[in-house]
mmCIF file as Biopython writes it, N, C-alpha, C and O atoms, coordinates in Angstrom:
data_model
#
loop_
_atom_site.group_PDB
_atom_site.id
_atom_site.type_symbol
_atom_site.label_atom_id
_atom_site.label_alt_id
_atom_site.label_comp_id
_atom_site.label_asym_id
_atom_site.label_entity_id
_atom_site.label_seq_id
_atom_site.pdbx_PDB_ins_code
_atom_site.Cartn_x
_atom_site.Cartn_y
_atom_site.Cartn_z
_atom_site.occupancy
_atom_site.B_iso_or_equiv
_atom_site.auth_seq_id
_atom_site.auth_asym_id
_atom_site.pdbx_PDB_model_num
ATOM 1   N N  . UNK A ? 1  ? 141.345 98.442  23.517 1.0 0.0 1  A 1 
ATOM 2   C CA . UNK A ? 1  ? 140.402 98.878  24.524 1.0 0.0 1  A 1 
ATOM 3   C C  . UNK A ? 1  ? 140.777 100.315 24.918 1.0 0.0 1  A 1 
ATOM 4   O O  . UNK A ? 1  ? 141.858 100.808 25.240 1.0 0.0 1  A 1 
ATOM 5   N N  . UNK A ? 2  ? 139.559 100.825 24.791 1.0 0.0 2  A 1 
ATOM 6   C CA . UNK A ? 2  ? 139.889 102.377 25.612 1.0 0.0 2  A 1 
ATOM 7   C C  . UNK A ? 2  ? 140.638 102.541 26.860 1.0 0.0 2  A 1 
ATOM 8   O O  . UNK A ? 2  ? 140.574 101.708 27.764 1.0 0.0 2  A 1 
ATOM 9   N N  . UNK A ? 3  ? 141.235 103.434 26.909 1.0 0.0 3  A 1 
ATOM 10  C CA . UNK A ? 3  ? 142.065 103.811 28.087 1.0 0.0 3  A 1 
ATOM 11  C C  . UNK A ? 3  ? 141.227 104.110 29.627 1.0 0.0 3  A 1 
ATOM 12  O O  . UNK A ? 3  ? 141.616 103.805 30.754 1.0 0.0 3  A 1 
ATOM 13  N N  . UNK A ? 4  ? 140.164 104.695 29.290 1.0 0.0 4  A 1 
ATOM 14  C CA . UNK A ? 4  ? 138.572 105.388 30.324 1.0 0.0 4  A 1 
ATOM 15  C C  . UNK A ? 4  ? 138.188 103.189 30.660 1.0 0.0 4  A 1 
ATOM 16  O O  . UNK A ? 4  ? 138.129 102.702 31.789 1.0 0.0 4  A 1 
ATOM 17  N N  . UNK A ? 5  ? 138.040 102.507 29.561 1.0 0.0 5  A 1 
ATOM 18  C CA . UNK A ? 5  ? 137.163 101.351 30.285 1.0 0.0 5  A 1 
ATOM 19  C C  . UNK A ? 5  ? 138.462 100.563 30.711 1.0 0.0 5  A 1 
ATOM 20  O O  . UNK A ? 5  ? 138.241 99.677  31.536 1.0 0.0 5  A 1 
ATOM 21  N N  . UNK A ? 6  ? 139.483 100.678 30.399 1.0 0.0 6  A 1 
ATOM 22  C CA . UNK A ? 6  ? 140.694 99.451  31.102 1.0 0.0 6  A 1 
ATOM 23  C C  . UNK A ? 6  ? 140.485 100.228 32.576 1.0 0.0 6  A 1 
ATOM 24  O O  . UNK A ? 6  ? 139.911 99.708  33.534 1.0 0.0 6  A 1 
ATOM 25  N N  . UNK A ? 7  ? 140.915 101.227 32.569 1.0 0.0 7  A 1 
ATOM 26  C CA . UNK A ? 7  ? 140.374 101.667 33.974 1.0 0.0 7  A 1 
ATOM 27  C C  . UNK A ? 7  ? 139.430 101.626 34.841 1.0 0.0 7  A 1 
ATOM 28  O O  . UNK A ? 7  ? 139.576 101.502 36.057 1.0 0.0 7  A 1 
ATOM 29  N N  . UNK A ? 8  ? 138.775 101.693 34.455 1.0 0.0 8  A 1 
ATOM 30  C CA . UNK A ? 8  ? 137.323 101.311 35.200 1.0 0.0 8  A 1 
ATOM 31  C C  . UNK A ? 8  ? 137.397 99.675  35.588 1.0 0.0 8  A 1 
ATOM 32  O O  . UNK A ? 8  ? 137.102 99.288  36.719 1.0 0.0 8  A 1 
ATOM 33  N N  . UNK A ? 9  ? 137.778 98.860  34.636 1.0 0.0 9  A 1 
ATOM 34  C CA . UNK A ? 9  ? 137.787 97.159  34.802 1.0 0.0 9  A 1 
ATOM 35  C C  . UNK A ? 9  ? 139.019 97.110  35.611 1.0 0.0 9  A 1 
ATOM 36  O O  . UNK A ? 9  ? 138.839 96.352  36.565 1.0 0.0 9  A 1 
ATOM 37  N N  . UNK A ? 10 ? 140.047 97.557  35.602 1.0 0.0 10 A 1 
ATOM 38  C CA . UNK A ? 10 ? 141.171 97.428  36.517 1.0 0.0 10 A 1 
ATOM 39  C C  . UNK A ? 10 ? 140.727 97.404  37.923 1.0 0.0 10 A 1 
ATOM 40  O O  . UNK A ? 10 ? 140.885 96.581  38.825 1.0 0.0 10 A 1 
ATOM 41  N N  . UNK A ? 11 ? 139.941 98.897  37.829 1.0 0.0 11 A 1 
ATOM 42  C CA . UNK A ? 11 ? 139.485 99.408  39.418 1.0 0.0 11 A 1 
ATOM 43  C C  . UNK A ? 11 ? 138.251 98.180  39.907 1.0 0.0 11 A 1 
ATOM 44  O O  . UNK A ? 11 ? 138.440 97.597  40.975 1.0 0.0 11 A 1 
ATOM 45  N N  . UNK A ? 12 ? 137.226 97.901  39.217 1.0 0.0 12 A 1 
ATOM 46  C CA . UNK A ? 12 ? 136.369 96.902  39.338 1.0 0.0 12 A 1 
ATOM 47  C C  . UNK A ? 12 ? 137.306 96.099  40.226 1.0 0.0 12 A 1 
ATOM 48  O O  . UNK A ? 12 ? 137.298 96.336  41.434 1.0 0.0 12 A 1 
ATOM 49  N N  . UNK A ? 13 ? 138.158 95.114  39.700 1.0 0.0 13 A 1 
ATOM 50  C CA . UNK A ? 13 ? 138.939 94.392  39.393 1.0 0.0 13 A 1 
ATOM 51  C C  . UNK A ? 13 ? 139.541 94.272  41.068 1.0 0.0 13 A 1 
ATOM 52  O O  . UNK A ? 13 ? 139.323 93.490  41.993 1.0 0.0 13 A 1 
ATOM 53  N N  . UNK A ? 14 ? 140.316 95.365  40.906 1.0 0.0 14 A 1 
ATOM 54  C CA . UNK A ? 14 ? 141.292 95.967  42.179 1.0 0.0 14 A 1 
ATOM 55  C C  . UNK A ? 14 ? 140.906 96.239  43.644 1.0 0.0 14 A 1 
ATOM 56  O O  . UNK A ? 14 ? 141.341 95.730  44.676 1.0 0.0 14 A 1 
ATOM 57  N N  . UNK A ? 15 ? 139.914 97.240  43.437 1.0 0.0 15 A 1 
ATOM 58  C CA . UNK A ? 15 ? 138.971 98.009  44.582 1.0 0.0 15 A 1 
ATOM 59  C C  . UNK A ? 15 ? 138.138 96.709  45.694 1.0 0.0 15 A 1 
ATOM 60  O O  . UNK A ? 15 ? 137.725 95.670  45.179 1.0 0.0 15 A 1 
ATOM 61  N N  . UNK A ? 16 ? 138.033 96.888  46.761 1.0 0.0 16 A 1 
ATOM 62  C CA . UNK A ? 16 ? 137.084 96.579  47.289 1.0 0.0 16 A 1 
ATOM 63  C C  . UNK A ? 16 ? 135.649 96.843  46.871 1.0 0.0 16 A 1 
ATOM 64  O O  . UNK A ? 16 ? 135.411 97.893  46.274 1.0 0.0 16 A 1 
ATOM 65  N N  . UNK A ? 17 ? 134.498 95.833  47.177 1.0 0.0 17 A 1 
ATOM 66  C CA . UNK A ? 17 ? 133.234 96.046  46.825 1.0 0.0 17 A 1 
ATOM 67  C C  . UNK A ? 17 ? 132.709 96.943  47.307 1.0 0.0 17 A 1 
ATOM 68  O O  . UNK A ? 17 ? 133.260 97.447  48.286 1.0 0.0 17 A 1 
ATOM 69  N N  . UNK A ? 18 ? 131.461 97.496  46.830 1.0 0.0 18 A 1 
ATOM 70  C CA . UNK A ? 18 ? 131.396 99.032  47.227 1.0 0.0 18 A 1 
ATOM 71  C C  . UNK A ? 18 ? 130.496 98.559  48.933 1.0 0.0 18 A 1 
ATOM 72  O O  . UNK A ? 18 ? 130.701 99.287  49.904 1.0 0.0 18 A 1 
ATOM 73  N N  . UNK A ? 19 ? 129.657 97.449  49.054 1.0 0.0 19 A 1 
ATOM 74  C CA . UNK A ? 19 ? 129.077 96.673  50.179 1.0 0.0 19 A 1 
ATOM 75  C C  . UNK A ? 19 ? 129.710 95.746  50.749 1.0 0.0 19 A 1 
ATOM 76  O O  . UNK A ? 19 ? 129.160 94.671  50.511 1.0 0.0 19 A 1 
ATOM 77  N N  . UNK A ? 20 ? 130.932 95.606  51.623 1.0 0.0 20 A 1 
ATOM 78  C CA . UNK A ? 20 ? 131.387 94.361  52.068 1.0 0.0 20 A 1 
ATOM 79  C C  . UNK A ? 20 ? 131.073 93.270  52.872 1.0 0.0 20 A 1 
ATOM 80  O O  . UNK A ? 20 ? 131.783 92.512  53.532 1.0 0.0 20 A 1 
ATOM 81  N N  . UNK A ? 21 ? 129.461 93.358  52.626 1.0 0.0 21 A 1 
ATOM 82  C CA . UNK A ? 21 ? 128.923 92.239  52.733 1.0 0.0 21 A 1 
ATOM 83  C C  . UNK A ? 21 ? 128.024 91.612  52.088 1.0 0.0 21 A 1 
ATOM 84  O O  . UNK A ? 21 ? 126.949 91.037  52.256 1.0 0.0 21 A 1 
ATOM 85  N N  . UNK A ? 22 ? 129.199 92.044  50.836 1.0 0.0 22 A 1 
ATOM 86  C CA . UNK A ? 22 ? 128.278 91.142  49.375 1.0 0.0 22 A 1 
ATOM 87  C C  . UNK A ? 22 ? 129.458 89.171  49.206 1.0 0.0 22 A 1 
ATOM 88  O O  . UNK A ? 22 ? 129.226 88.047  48.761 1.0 0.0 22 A 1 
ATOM 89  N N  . UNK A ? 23 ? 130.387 89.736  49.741 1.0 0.0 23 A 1 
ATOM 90  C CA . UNK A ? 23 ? 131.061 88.511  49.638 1.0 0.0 23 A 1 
ATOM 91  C C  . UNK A ? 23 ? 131.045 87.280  50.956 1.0 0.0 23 A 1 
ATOM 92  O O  . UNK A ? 23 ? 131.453 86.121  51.035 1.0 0.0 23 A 1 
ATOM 93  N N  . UNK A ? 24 ? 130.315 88.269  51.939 1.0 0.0 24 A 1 
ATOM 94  C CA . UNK A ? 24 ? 129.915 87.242  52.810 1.0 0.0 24 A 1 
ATOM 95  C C  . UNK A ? 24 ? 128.504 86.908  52.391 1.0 0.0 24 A 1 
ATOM 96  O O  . UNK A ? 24 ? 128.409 85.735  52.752 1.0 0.0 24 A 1 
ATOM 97  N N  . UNK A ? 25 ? 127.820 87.106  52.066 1.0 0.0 25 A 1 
ATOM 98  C CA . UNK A ? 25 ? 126.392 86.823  51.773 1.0 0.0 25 A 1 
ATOM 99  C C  . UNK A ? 25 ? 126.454 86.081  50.485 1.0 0.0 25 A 1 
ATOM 100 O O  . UNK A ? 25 ? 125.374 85.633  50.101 1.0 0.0 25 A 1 
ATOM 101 N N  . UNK A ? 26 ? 127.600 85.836  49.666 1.0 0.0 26 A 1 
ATOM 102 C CA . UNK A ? 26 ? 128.038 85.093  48.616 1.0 0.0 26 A 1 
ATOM 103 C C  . UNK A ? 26 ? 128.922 83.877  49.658 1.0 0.0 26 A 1 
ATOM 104 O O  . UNK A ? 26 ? 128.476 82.753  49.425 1.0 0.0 26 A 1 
ATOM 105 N N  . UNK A ? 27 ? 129.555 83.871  50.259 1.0 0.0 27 A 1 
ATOM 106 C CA . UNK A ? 27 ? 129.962 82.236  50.600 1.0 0.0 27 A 1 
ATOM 107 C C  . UNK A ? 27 ? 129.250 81.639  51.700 1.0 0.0 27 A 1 
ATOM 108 O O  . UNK A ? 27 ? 129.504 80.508  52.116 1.0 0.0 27 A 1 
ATOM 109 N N  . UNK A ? 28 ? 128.146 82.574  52.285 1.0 0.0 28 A 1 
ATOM 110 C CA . UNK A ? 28 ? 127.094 81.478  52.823 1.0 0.0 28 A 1 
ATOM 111 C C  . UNK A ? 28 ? 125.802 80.964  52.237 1.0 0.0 28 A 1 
ATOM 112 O O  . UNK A ? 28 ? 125.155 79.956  52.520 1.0 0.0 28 A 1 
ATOM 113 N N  . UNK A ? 29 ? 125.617 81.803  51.452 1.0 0.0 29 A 1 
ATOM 114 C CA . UNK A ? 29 ? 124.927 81.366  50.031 1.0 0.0 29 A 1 
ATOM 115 C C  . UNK A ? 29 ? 125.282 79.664  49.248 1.0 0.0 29 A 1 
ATOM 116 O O  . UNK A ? 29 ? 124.546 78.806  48.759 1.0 0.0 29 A 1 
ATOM 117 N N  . UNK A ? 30 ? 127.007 79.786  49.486 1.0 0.0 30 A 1 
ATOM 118 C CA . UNK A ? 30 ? 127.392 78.793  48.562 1.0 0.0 30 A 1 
ATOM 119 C C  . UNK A ? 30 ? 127.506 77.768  49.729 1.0 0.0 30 A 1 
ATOM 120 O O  . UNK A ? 30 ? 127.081 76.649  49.442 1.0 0.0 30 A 1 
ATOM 121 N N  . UNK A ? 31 ? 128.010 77.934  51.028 1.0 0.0 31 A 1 
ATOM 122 C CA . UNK A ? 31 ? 127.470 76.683  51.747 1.0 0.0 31 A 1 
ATOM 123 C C  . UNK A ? 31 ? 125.801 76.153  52.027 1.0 0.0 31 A 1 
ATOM 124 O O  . UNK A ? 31 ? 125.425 75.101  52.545 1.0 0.0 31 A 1 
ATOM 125 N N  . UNK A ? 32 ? 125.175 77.025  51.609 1.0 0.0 32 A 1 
ATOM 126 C CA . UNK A ? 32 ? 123.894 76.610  52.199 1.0 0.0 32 A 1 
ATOM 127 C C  . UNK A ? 32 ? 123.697 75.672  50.542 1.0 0.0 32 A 1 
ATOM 128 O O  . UNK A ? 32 ? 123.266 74.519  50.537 1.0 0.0 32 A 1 
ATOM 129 N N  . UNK A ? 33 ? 124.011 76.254  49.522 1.0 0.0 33 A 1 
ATOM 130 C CA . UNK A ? 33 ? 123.661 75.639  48.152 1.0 0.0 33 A 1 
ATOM 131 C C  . UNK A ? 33 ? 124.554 73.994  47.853 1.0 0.0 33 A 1 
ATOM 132 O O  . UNK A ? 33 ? 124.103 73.123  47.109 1.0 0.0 33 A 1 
ATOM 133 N N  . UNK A ? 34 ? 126.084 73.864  48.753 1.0 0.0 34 A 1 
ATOM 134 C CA . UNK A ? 34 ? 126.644 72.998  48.582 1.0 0.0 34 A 1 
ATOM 135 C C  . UNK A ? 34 ? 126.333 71.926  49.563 1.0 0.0 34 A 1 
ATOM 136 O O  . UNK A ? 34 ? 126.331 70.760  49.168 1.0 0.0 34 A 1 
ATOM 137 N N  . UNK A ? 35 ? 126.087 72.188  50.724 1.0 0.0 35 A 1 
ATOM 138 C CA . UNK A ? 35 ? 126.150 71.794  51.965 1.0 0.0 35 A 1 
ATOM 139 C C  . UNK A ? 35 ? 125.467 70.403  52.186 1.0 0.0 35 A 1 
ATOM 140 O O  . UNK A ? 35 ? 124.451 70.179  51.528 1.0 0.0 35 A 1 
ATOM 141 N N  . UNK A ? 36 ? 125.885 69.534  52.970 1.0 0.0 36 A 1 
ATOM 142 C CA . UNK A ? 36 ? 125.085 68.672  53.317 1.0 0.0 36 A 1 
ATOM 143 C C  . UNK A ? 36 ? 123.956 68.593  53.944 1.0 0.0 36 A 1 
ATOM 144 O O  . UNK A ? 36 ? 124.191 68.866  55.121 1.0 0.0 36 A 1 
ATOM 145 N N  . UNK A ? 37 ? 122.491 68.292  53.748 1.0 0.0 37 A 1 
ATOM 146 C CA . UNK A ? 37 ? 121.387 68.653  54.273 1.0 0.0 37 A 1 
ATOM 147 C C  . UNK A ? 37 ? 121.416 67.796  55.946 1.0 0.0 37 A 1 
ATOM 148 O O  . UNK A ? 37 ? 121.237 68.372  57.019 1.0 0.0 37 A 1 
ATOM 149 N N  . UNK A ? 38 ? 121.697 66.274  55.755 1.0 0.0 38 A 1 
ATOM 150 C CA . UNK A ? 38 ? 122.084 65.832  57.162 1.0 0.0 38 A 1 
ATOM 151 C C  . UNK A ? 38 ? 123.063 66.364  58.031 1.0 0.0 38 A 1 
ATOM 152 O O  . UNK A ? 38 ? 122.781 66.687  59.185 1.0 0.0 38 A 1 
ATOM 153 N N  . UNK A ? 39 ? 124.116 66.469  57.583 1.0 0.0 39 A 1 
ATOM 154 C CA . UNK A ? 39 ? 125.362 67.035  58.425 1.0 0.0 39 A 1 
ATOM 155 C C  . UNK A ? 39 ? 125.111 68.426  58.875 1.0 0.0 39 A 1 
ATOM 156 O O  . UNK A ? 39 ? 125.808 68.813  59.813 1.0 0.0 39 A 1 
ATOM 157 N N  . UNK A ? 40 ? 124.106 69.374  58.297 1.0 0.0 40 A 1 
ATOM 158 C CA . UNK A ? 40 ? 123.285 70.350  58.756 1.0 0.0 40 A 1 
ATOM 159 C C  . UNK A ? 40 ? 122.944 70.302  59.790 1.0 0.0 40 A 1 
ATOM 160 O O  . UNK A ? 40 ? 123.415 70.787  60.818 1.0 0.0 40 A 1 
ATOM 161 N N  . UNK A ? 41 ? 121.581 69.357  59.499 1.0 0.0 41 A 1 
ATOM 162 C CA . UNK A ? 41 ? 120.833 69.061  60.565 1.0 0.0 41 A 1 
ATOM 163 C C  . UNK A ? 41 ? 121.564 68.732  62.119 1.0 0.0 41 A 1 
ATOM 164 O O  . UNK A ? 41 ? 121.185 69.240  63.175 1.0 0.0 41 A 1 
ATOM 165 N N  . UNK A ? 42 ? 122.701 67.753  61.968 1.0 0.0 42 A 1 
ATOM 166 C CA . UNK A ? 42 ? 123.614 67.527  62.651 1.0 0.0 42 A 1 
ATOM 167 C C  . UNK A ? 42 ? 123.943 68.363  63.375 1.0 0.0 42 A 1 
ATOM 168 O O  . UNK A ? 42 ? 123.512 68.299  64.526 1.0 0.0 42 A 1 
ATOM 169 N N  . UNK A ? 43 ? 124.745 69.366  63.034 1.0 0.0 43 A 1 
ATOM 170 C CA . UNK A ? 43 ? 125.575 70.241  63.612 1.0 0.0 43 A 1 
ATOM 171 C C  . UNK A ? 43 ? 124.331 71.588  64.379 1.0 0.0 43 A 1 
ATOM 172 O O  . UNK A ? 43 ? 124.569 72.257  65.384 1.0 0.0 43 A 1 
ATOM 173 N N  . UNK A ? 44 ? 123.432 71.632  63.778 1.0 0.0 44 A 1 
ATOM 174 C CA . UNK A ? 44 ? 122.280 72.733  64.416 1.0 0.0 44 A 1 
ATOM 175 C C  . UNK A ? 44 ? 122.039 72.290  65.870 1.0 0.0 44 A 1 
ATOM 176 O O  . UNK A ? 44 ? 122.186 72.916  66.920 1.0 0.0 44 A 1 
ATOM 177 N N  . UNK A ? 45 ? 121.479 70.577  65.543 1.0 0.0 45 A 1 
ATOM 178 C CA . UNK A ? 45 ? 121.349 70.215  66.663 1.0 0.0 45 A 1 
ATOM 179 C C  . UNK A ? 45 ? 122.468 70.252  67.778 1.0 0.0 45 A 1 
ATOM 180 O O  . UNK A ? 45 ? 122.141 70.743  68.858 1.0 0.0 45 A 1 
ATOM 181 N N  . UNK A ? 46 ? 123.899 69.729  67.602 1.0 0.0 46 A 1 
ATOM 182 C CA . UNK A ? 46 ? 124.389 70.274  68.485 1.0 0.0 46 A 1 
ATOM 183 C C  . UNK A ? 46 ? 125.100 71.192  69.120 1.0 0.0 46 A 1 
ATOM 184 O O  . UNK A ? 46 ? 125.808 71.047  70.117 1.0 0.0 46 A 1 
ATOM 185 N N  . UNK A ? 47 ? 124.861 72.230  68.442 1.0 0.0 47 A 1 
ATOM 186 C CA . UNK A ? 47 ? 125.179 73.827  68.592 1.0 0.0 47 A 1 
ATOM 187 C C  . UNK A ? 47 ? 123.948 73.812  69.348 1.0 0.0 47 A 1 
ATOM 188 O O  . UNK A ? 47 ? 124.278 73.545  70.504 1.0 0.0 47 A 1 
ATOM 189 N N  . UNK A ? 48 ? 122.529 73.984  69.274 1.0 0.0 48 A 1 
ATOM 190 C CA . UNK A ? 48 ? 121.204 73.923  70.323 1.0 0.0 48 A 1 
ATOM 191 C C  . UNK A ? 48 ? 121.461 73.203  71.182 1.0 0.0 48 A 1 
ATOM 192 O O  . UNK A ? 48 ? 120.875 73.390  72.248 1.0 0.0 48 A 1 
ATOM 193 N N  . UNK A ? 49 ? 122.174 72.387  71.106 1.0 0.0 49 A 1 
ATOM 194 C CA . UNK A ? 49 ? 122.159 71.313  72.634 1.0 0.0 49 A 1 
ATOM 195 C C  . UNK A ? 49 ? 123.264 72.004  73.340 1.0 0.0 49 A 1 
ATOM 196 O O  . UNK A ? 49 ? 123.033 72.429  74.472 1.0 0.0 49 A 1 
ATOM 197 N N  . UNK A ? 50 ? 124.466 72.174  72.800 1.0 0.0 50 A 1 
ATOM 198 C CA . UNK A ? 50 ? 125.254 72.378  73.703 1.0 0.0 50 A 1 
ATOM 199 C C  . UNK A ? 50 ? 125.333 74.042  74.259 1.0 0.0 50 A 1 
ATOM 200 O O  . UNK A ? 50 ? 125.798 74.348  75.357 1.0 0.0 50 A 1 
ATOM 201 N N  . UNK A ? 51 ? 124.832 74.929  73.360 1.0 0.0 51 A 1 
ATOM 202 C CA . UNK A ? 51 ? 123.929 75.873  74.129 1.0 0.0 51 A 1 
ATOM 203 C C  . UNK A ? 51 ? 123.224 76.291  75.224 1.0 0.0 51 A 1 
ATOM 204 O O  . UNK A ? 51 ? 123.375 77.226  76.010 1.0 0.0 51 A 1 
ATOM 205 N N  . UNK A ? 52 ? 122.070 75.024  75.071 1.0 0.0 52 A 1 
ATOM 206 C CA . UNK A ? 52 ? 121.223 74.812  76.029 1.0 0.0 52 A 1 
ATOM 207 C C  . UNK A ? 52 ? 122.170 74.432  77.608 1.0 0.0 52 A 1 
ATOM 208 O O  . UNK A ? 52 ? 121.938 75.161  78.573 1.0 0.0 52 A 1 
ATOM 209 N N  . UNK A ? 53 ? 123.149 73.341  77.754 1.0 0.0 53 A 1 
ATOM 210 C CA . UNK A ? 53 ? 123.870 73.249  78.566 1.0 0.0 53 A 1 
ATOM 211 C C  . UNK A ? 53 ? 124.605 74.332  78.857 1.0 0.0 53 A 1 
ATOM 212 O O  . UNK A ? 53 ? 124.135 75.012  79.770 1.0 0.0 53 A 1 
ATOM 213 N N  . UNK A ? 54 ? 125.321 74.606  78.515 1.0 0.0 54 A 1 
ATOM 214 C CA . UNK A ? 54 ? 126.371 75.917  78.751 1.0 0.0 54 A 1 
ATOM 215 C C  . UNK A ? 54 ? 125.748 76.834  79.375 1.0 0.0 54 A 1 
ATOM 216 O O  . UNK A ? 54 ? 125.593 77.604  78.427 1.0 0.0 54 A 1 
ATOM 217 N N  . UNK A ? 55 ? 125.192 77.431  80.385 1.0 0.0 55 A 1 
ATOM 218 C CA . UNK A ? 55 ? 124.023 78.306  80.594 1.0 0.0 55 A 1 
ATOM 219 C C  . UNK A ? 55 ? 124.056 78.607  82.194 1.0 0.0 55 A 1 
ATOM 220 O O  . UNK A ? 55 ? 123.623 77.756  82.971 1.0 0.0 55 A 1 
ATOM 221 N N  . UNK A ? 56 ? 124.637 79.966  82.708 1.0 0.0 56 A 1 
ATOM 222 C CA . UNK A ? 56 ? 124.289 79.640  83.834 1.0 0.0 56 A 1 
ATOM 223 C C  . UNK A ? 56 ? 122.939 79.441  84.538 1.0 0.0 56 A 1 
ATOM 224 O O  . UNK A ? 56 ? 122.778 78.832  85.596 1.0 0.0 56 A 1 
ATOM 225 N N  . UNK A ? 57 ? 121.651 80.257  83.537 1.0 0.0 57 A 1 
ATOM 226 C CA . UNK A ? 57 ? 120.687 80.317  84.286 1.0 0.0 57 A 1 
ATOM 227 C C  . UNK A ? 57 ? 119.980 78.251  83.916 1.0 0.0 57 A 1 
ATOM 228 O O  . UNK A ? 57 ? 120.050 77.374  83.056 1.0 0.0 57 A 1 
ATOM 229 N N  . UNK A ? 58 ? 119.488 78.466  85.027 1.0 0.0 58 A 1 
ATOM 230 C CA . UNK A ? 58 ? 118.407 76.816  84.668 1.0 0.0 58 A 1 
ATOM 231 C C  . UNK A ? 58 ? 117.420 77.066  83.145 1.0 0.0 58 A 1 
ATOM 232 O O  . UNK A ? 58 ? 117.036 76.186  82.376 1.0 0.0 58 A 1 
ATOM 233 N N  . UNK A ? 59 ? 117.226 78.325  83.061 1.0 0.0 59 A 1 
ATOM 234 C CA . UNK A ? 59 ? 115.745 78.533  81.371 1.0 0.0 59 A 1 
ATOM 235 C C  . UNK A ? 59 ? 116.890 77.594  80.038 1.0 0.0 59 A 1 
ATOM 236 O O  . UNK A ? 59 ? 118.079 77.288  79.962 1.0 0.0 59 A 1 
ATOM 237 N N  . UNK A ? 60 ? 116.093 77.493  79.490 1.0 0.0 60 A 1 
ATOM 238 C CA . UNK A ? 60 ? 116.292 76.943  78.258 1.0 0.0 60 A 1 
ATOM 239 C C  . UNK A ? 60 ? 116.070 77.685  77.413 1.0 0.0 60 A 1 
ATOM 240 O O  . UNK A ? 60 ? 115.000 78.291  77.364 1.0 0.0 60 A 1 
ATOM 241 N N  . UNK A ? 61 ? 117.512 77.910  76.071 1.0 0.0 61 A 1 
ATOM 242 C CA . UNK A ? 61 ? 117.218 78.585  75.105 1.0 0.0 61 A 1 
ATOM 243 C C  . UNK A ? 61 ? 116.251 78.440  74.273 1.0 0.0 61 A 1 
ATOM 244 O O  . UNK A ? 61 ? 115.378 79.190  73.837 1.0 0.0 61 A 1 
ATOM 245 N N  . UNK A ? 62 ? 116.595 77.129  74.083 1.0 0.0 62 A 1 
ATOM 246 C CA . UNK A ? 62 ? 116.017 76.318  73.009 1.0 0.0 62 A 1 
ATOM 247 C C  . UNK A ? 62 ? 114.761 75.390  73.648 1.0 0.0 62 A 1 
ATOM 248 O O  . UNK A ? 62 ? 115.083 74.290  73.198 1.0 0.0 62 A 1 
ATOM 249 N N  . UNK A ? 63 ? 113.709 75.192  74.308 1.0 0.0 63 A 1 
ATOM 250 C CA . UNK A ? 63 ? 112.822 74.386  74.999 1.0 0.0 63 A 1 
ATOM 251 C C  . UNK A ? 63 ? 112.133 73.395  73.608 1.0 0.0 63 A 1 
ATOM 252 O O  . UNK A ? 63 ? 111.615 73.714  72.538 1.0 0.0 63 A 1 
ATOM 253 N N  . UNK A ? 64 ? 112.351 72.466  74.076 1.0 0.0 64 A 1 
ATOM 254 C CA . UNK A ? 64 ? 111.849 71.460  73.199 1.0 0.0 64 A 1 
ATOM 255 C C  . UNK A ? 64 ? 110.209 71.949  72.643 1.0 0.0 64 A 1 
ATOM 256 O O  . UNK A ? 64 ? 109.979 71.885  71.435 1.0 0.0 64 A 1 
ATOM 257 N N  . UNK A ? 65 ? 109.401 72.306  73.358 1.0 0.0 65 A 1 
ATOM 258 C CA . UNK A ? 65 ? 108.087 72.360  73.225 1.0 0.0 65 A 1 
ATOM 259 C C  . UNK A ? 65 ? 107.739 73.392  72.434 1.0 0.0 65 A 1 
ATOM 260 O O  . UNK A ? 65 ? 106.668 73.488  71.835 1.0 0.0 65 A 1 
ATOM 261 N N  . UNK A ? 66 ? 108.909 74.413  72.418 1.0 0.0 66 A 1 
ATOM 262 C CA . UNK A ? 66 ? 108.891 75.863  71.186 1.0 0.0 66 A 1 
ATOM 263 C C  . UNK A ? 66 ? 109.392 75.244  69.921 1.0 0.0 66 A 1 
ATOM 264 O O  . UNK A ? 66 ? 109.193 76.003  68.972 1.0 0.0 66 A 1 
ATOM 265 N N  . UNK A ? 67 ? 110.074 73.930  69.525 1.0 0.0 67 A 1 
ATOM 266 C CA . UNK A ? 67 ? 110.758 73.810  67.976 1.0 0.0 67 A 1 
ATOM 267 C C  . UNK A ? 67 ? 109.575 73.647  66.950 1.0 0.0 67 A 1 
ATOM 268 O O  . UNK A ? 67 ? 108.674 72.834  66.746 1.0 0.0 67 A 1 
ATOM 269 N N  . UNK A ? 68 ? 110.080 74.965  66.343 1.0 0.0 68 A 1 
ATOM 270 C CA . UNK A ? 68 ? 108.949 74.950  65.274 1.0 0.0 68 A 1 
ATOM 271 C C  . UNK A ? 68 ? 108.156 76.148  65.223 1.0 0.0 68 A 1 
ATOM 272 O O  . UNK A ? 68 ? 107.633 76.602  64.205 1.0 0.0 68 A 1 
ATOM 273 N N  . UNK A ? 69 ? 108.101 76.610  66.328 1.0 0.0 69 A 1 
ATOM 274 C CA . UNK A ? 69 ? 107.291 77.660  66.783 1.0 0.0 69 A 1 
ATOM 275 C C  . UNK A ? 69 ? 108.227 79.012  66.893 1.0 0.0 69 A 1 
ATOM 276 O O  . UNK A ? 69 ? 107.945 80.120  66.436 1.0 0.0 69 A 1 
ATOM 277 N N  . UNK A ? 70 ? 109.115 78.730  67.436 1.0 0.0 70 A 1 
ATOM 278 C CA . UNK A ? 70 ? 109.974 80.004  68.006 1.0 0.0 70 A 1 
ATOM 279 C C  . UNK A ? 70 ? 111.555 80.068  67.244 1.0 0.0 70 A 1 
ATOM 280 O O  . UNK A ? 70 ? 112.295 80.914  66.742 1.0 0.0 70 A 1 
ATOM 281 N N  . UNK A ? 71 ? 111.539 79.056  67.432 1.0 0.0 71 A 1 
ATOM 282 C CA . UNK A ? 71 ? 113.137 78.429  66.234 1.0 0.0 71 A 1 
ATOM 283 C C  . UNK A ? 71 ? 112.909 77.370  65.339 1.0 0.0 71 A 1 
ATOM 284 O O  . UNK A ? 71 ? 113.819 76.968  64.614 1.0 0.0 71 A 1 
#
């Protein structure tokens, strides 16, 4: 192998990506592709619920009557 392309594949290789948020957009990619579709659902819901509680004001993030519409 040329001396010019071992280099270049080393640096490939070595270097950080030139976008470093190609490797995050690659392992949520791979959870959304591996992931459990229920245990999803699961956990959305109670990340929205417990959201919704946590709150000092009384509004609702999440209002039941917007799902679908707004989120």
């Amino acid at each position: 192998m040329p001396a010019d392309a071992l280099t270049l594949r080393l640096l490939d290789q070595h270097l950080p990506s030139k976008d470093p948020r190609e490797e995050l957009v690659e392992l949520l990619q791979s959870w959304i592709e591996e992931g459990d579709a229920q245990e999803q659902k699961e956990t959305g819901e109670y990340l929205i619920e417990n959201l919704d509680k946590d709150r000092l004001s009384d509004r609702r993030l999440f209002p039941q009557e917007l799902k679908g519409v707004t989120w």
